[in-house]
mmCIF file of the N, C-alpha and C atoms, coordinates in Angstrom:
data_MODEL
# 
_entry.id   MODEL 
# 
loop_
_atom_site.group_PDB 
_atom_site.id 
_atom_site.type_symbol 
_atom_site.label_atom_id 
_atom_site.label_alt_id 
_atom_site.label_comp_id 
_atom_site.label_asym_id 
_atom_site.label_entity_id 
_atom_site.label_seq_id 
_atom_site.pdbx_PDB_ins_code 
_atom_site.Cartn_x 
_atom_site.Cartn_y 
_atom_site.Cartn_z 
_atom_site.occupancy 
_atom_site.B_iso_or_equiv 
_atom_site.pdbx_formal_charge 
_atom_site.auth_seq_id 
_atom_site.auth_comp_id 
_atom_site.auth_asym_id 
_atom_site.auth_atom_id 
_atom_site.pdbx_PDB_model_num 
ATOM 1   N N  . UNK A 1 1  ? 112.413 99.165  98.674  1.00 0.00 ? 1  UNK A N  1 
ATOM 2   C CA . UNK A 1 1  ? 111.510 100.163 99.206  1.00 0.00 ? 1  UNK A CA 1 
ATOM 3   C C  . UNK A 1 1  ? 111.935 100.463 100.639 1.00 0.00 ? 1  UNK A C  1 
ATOM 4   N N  . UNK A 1 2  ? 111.692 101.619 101.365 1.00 0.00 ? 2  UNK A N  1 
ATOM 5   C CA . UNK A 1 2  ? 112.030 102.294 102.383 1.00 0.00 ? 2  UNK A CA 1 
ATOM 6   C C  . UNK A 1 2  ? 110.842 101.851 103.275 1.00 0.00 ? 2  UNK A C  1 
ATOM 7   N N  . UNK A 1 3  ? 111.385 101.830 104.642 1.00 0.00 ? 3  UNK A N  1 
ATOM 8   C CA . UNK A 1 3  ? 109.914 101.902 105.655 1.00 0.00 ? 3  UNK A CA 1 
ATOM 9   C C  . UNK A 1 3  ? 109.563 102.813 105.490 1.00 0.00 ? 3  UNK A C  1 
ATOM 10  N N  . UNK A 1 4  ? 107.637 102.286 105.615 1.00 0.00 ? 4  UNK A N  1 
ATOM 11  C CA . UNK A 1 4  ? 106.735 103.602 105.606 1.00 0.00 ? 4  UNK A CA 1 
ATOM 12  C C  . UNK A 1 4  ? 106.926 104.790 106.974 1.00 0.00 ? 4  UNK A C  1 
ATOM 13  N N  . UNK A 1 5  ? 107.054 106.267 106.521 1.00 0.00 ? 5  UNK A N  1 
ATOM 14  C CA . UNK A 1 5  ? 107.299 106.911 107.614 1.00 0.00 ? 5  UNK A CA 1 
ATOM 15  C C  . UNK A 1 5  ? 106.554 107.339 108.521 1.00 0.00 ? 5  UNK A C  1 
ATOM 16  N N  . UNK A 1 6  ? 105.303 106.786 109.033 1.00 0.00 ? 6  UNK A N  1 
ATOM 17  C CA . UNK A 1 6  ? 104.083 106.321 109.876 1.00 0.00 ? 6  UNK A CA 1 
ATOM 18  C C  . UNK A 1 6  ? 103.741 108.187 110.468 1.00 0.00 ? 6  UNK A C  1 
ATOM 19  N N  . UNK A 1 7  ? 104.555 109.078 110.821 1.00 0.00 ? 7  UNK A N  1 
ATOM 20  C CA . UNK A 1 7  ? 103.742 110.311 111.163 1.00 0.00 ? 7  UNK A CA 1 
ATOM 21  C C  . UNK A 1 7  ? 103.999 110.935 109.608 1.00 0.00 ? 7  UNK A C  1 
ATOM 22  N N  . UNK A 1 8  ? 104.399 110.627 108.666 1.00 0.00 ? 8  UNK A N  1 
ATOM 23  C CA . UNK A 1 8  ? 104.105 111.327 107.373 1.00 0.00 ? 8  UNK A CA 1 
ATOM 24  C C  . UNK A 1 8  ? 102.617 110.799 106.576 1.00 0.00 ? 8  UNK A C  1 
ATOM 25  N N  . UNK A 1 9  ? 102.507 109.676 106.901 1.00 0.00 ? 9  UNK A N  1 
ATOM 26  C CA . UNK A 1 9  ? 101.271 109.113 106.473 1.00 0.00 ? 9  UNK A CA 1 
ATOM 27  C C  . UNK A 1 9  ? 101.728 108.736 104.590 1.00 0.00 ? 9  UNK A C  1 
ATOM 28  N N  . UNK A 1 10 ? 102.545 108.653 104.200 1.00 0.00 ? 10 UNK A N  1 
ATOM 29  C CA . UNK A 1 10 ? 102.890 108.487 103.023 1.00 0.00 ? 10 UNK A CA 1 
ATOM 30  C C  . UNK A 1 10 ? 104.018 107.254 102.878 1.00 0.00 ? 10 UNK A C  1 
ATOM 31  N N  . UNK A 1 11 ? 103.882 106.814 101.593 1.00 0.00 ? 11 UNK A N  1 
ATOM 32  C CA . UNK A 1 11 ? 104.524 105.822 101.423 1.00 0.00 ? 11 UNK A CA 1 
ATOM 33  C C  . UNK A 1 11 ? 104.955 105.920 99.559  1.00 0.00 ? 11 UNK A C  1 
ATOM 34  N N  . UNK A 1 12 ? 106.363 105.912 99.539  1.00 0.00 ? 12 UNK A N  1 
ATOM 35  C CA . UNK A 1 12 ? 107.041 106.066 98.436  1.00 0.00 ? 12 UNK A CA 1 
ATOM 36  C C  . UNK A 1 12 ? 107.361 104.879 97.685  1.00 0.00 ? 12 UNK A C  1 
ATOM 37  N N  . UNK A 1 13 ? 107.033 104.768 96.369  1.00 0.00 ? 13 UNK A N  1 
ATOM 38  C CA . UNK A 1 13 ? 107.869 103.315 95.725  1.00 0.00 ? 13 UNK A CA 1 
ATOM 39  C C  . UNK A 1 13 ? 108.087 103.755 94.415  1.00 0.00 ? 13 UNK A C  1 
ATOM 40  N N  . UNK A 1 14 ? 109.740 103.405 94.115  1.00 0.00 ? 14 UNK A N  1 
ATOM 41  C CA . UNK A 1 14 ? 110.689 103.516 93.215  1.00 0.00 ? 14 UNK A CA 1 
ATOM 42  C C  . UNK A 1 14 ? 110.571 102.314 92.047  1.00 0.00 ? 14 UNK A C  1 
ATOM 43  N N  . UNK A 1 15 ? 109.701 101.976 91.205  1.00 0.00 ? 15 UNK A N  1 
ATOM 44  C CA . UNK A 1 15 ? 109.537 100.492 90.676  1.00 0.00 ? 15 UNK A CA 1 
ATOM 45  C C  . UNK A 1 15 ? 111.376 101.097 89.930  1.00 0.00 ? 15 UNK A C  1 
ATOM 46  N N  . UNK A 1 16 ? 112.136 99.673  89.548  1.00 0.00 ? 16 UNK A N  1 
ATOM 47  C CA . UNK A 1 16 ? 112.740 99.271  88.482  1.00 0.00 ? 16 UNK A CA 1 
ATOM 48  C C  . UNK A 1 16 ? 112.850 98.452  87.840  1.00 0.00 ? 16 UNK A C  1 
ATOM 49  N N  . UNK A 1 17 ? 113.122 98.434  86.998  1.00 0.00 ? 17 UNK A N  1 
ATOM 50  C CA . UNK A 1 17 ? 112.995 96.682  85.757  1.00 0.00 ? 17 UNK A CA 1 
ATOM 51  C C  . UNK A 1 17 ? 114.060 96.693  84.951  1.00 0.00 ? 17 UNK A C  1 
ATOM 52  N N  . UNK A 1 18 ? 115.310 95.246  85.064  1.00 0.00 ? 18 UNK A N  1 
ATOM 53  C CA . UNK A 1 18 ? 115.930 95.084  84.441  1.00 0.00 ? 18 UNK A CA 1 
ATOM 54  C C  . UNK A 1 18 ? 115.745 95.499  82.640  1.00 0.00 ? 18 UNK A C  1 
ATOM 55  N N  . UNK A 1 19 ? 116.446 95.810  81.707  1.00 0.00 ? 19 UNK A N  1 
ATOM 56  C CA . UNK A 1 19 ? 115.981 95.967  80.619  1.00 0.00 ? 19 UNK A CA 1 
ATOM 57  C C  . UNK A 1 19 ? 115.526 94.515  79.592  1.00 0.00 ? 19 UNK A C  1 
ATOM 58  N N  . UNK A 1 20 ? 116.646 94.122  80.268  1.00 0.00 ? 20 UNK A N  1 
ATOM 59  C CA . UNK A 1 20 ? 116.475 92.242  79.354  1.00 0.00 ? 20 UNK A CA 1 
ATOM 60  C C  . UNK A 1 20 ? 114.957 91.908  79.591  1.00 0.00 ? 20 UNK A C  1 
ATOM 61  N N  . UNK A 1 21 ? 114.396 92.062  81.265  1.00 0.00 ? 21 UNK A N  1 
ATOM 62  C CA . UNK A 1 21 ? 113.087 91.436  81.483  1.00 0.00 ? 21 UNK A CA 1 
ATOM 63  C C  . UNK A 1 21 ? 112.258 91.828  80.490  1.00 0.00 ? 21 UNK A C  1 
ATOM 64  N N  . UNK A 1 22 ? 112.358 93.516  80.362  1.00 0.00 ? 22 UNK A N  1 
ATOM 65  C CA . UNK A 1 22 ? 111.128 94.439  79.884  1.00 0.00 ? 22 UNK A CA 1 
ATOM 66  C C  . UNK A 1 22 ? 110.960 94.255  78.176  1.00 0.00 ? 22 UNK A C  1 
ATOM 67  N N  . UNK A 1 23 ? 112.147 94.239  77.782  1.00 0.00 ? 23 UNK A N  1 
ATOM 68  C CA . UNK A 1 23 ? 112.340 93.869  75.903  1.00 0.00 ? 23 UNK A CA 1 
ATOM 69  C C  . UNK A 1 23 ? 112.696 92.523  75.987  1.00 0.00 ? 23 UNK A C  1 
ATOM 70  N N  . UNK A 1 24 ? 112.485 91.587  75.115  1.00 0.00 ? 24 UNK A N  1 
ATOM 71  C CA . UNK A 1 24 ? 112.769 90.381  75.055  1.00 0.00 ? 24 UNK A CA 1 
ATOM 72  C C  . UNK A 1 24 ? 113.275 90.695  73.967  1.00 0.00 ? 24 UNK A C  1 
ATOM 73  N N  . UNK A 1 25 ? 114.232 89.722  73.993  1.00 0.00 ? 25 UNK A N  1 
ATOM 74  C CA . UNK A 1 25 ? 115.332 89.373  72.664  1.00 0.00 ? 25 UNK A CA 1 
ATOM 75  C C  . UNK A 1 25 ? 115.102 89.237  71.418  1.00 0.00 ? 25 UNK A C  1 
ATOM 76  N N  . UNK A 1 26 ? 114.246 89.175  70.840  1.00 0.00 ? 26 UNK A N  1 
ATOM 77  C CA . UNK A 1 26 ? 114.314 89.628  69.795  1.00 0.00 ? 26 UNK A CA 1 
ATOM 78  C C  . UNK A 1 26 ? 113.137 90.613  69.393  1.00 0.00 ? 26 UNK A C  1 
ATOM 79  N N  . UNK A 1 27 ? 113.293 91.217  69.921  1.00 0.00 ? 27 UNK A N  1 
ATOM 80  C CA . UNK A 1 27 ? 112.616 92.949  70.122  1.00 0.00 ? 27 UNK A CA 1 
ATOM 81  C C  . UNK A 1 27 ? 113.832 93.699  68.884  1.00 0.00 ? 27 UNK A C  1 
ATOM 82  N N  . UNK A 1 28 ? 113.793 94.335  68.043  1.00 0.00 ? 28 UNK A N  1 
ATOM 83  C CA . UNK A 1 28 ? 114.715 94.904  67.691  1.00 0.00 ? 28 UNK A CA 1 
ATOM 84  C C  . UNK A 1 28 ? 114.350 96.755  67.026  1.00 0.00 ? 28 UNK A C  1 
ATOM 85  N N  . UNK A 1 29 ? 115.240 98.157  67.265  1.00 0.00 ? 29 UNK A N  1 
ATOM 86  C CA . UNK A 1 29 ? 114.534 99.292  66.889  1.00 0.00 ? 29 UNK A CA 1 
ATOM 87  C C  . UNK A 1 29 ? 113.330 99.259  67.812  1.00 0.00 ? 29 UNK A C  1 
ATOM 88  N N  . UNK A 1 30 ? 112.598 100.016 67.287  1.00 0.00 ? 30 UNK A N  1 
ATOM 89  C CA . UNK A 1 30 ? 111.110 100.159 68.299  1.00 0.00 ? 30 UNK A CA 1 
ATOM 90  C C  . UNK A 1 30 ? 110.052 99.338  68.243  1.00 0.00 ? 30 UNK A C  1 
ATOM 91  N N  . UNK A 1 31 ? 109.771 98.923  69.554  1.00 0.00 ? 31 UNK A N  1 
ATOM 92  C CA . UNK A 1 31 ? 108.417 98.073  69.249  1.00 0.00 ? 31 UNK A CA 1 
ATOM 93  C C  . UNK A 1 31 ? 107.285 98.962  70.727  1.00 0.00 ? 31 UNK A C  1 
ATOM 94  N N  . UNK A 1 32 ? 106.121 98.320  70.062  1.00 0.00 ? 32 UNK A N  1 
ATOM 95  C CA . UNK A 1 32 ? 104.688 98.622  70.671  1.00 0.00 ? 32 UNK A CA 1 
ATOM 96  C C  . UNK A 1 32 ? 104.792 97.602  71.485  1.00 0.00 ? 32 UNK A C  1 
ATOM 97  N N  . UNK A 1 33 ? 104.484 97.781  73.067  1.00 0.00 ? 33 UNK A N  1 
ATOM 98  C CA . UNK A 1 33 ? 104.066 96.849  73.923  1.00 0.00 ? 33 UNK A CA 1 
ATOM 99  C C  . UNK A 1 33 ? 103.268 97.195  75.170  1.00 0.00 ? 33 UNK A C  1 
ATOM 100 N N  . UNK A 1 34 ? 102.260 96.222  75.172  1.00 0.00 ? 34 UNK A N  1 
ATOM 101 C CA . UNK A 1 34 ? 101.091 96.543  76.328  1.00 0.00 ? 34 UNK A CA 1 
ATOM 102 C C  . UNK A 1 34 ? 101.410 96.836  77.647  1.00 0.00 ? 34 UNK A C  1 
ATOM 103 N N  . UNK A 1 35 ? 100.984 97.919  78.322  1.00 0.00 ? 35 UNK A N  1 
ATOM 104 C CA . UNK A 1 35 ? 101.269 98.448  79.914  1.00 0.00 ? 35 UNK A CA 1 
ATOM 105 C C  . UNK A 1 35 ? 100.363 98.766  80.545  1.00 0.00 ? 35 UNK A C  1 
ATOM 106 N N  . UNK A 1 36 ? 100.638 98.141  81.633  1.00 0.00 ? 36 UNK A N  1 
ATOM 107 C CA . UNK A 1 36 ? 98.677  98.421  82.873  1.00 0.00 ? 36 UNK A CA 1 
ATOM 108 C C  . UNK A 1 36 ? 100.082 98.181  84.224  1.00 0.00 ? 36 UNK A C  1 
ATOM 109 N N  . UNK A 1 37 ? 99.483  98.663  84.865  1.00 0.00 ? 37 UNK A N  1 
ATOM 110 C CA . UNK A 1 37 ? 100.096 98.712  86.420  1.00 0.00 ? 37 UNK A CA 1 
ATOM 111 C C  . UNK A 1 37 ? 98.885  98.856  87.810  1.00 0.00 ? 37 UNK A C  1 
ATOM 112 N N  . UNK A 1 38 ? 98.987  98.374  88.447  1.00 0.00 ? 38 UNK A N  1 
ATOM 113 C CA . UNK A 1 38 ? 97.793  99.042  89.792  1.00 0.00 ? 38 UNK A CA 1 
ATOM 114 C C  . UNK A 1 38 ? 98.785  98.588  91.103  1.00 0.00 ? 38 UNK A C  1 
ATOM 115 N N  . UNK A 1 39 ? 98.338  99.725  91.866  1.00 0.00 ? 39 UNK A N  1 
ATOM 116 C CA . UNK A 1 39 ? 98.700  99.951  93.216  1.00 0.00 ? 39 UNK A CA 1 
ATOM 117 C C  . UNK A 1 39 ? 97.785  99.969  93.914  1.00 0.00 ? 39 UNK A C  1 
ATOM 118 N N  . UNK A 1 40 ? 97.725  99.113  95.353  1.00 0.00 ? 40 UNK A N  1 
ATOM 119 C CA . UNK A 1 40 ? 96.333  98.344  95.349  1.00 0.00 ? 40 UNK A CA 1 
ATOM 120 C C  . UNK A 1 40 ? 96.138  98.723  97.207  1.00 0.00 ? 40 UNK A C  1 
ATOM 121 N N  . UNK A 1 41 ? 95.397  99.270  97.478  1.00 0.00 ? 41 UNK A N  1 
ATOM 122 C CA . UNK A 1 41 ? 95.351  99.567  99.256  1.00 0.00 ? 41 UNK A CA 1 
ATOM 123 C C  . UNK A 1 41 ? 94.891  98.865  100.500 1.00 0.00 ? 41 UNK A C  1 
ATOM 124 N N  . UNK A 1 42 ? 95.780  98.127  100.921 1.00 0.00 ? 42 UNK A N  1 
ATOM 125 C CA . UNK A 1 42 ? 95.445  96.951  101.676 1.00 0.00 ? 42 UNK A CA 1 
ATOM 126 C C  . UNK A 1 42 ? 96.308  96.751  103.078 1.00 0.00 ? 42 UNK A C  1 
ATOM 127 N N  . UNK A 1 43 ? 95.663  96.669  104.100 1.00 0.00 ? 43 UNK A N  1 
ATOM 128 C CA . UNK A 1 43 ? 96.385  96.825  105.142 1.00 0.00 ? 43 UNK A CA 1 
ATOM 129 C C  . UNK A 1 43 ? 96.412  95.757  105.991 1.00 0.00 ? 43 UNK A C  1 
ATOM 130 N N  . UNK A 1 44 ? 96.353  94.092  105.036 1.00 0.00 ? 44 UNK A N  1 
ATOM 131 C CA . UNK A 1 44 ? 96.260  92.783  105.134 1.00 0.00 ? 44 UNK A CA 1 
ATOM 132 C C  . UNK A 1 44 ? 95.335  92.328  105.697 1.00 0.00 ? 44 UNK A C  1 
ATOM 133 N N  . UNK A 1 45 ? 94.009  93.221  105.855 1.00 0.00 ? 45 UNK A N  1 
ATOM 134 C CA . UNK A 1 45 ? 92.322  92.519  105.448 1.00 0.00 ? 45 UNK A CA 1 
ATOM 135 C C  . UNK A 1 45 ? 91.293  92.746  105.061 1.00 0.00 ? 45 UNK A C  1 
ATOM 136 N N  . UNK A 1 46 ? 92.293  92.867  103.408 1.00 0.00 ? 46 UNK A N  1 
ATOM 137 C CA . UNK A 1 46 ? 91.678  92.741  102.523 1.00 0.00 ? 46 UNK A CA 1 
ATOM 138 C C  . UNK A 1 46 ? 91.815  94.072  101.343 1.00 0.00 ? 46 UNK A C  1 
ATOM 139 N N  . UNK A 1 47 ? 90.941  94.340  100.209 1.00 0.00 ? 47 UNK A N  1 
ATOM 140 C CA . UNK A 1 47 ? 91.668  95.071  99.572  1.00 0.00 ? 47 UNK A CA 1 
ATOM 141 C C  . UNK A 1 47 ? 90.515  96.829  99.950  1.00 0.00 ? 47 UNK A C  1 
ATOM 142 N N  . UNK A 1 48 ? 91.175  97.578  100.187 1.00 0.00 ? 48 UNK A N  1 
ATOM 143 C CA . UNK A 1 48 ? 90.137  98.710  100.466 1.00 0.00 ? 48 UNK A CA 1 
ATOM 144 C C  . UNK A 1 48 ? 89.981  99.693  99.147  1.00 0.00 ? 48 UNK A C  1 
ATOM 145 N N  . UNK A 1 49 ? 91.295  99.543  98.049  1.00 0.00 ? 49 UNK A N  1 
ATOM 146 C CA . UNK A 1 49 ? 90.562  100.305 96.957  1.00 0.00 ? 49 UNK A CA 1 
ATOM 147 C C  . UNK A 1 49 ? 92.118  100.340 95.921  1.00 0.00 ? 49 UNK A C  1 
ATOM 148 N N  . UNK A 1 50 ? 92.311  101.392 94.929  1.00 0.00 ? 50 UNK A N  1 
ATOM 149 C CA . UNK A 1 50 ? 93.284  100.918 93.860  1.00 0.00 ? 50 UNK A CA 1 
ATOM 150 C C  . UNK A 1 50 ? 93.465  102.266 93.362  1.00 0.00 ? 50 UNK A C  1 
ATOM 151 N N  . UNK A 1 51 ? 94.290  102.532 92.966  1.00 0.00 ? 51 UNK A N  1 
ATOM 152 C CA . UNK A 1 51 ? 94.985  103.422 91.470  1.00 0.00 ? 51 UNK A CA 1 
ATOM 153 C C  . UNK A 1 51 ? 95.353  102.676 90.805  1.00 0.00 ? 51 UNK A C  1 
ATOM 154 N N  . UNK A 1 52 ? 95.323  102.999 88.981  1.00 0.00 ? 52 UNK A N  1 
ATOM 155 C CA . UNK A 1 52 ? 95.146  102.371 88.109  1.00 0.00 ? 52 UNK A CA 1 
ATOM 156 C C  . UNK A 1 52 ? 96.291  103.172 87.243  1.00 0.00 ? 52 UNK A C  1 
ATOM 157 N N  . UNK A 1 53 ? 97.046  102.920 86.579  1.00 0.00 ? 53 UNK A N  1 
ATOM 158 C CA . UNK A 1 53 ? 97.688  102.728 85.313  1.00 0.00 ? 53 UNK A CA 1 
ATOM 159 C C  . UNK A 1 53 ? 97.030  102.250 84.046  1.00 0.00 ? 53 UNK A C  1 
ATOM 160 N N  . UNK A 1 54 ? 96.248  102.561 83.387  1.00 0.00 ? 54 UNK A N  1 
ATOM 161 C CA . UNK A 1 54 ? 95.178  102.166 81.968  1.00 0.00 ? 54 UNK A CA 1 
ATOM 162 C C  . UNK A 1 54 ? 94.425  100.774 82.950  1.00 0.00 ? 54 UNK A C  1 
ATOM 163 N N  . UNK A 1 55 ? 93.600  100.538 82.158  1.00 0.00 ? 55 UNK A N  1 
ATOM 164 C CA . UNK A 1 55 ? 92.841  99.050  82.571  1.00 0.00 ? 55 UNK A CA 1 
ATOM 165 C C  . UNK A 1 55 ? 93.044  97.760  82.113  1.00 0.00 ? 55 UNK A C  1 
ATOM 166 N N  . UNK A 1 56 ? 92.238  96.705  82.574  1.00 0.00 ? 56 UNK A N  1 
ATOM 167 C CA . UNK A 1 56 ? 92.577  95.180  82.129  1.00 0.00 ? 56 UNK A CA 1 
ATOM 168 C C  . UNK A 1 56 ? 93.130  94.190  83.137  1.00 0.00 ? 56 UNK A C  1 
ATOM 169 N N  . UNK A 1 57 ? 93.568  94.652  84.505  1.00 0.00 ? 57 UNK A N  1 
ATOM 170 C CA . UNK A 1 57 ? 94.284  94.167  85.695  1.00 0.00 ? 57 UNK A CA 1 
ATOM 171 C C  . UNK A 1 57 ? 93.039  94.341  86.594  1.00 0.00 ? 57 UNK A C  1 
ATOM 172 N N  . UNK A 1 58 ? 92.314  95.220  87.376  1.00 0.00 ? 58 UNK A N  1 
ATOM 173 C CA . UNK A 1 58 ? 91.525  95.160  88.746  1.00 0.00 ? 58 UNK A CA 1 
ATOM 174 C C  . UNK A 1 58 ? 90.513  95.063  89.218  1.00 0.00 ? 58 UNK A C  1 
ATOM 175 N N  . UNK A 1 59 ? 89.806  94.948  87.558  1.00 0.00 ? 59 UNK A N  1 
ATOM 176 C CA . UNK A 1 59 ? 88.806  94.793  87.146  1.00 0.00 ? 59 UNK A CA 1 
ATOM 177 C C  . UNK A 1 59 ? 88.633  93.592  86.462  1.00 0.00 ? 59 UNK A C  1 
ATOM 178 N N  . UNK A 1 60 ? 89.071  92.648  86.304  1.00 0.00 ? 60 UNK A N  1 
ATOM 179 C CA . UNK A 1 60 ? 89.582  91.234  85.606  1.00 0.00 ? 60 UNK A CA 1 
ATOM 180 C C  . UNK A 1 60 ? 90.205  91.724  84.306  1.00 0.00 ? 60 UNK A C  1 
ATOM 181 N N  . UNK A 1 61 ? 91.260  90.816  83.956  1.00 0.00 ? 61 UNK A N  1 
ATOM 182 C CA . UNK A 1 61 ? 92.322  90.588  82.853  1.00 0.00 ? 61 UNK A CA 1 
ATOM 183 C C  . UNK A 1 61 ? 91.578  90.936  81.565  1.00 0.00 ? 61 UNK A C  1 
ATOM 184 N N  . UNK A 1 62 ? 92.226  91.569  81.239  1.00 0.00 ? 62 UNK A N  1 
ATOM 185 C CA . UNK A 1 62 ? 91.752  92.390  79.790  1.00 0.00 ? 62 UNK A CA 1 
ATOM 186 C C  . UNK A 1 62 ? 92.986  93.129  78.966  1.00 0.00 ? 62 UNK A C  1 
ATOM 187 N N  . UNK A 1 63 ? 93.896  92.580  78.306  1.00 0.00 ? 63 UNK A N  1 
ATOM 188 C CA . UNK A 1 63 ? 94.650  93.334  77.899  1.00 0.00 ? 63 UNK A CA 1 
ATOM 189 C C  . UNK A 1 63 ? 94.773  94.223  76.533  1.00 0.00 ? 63 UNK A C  1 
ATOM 190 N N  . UNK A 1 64 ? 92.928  93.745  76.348  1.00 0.00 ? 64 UNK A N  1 
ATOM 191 C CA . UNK A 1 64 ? 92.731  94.641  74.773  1.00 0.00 ? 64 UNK A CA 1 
ATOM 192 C C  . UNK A 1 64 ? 92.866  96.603  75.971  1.00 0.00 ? 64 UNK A C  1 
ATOM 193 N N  . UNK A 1 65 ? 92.675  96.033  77.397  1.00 0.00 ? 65 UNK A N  1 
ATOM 194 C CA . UNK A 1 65 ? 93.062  98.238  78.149  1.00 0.00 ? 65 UNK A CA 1 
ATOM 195 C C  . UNK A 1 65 ? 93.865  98.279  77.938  1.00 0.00 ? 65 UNK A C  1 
ATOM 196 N N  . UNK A 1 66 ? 95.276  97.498  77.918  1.00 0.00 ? 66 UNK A N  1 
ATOM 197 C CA . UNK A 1 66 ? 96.153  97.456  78.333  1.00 0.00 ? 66 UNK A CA 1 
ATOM 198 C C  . UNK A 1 66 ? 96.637  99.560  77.594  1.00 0.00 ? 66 UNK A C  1 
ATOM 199 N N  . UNK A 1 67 ? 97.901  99.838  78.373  1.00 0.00 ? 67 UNK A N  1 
ATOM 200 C CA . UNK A 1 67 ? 98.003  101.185 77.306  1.00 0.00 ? 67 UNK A CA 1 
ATOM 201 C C  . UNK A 1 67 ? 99.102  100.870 76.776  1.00 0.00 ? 67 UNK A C  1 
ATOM 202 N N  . UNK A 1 68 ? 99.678  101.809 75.745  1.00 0.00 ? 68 UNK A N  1 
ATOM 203 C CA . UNK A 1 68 ? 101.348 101.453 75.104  1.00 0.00 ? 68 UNK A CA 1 
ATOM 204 C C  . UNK A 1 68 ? 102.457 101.851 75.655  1.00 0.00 ? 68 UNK A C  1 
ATOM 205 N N  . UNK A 1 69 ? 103.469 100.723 75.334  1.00 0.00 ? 69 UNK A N  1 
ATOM 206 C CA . UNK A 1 69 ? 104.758 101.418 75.636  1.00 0.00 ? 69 UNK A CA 1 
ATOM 207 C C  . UNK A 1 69 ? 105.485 101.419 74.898  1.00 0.00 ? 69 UNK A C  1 
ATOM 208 N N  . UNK A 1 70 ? 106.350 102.429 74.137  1.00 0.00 ? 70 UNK A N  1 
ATOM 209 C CA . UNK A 1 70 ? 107.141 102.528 72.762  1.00 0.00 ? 70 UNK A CA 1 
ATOM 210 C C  . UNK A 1 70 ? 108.498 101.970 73.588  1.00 0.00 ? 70 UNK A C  1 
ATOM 211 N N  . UNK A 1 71 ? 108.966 101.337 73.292  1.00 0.00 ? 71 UNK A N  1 
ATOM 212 C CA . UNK A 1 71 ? 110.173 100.398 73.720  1.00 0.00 ? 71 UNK A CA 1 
ATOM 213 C C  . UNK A 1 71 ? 111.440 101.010 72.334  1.00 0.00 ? 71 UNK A C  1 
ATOM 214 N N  . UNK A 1 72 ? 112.464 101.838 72.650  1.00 0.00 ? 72 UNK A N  1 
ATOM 215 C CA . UNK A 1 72 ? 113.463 101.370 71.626  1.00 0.00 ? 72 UNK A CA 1 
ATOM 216 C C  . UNK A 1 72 ? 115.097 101.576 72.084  1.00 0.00 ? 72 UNK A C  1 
ATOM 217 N N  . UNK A 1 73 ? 115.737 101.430 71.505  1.00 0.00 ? 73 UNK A N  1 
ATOM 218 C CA . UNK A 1 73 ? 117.138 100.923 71.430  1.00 0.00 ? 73 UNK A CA 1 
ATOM 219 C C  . UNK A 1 73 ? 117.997 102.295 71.204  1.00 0.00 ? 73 UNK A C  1 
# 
């Protein structure tokens, strides 16, 4: 990630994920797998609020929110 550019007031992030991490090995063709993400606003006291990617993470662990991700090869 880049420093934040403090008179833009914005802050950019590029996630990436190895592929090995994201499919496990014996994943094979397409599979269904659970996805939740949150980006969380905190300026180290404490948390002031969130964007959400489906639910089950910020609200306590729940991964029946989780949403899908079609994974294939």
């Amino acid at each position: 990630m880049q420093a934040r550019p403090e008179a833009a007031k914005t802050t950019t992030c590029t996630p990436a994920f190895d592929w090995d991490d994201v499919r496990p090995a014996g994943y094979a063709g397409s599979k269904d797998v659970g996805l939740a993400f949150v980006v969380k606003d905190s300026n180290g006291s404490g948390r002031k609020g969130w964007l959400s990617c489906m639910g089950g993470i910020a609200n306590g662990k729940d991964p029946a929110q989780f949403g899908d991700a079609i994974l294939k090869n």
